[in-house]
C-alpha positions in Angstrom: 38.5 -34.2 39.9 36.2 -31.2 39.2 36.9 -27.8 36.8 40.0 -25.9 36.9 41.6 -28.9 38.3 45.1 -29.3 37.1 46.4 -32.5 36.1 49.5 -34.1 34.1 48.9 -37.5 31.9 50.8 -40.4 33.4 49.8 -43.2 30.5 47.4 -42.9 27.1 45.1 -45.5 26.7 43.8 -43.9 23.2 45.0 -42.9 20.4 43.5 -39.1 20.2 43.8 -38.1 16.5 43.5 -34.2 14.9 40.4 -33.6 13.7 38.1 -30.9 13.1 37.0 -31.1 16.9 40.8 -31.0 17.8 41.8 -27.5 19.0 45.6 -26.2 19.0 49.0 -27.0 17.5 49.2 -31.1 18.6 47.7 -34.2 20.9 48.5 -34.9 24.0 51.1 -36.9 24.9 52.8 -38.8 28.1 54.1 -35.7 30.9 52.0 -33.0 29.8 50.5 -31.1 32.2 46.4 -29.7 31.7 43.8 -28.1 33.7 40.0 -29.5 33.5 38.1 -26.4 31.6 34.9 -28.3 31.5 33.3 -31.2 33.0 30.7 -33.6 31.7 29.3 -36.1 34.6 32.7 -38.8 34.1 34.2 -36.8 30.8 35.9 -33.3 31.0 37.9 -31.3 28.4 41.5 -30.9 29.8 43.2 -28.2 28.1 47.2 -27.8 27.7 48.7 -23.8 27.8 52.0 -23.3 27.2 53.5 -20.2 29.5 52.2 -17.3 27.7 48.4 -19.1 27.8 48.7 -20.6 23.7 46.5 -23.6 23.9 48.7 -26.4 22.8 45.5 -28.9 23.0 42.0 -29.3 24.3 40.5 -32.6 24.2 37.6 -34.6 25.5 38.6 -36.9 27.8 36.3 -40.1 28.3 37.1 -42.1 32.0 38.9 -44.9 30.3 41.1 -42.3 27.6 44.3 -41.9 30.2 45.2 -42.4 33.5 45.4 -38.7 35.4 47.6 -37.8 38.3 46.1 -34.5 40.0 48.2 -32.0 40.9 46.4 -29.1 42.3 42.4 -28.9 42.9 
């Protein structure tokens, strides 16, 4: 996966809590759909728009966070 990939969240394997990090109106959760805005050598930020491009979330995602099912590259 590389930047501006778009993915969607097939399983959590963390617990991703608000914090003063967290950005937009709630965590991620199982089926929502993100596109890789940044990527740090295994760890990217995935961010989640809804259709008028509100971020809903944007969180760091370590390797071992979620399992990821790419959609587009």
């Amino acid at each position: 996966m590389r930047q501006y990939s778009v993915v969607k969240i097939k399983s959590l394997k963390k617990d991703f809590t608000h914090s003063e990090k967290s950005i937009g109106s709630r965590l991620p959760k199982v089926g929502d759909v993100g596109t890789i805005v940044e990527v740090y050598g295994e760890a990217f930020d995935i961010e989640c728009s809804d259709e008028n491009g509100i971020t809903i979330w944007l969180e760091l995602f370590e390797p071992d966070d979620a399992d990821l099912e790419l959609l587009y590259i």
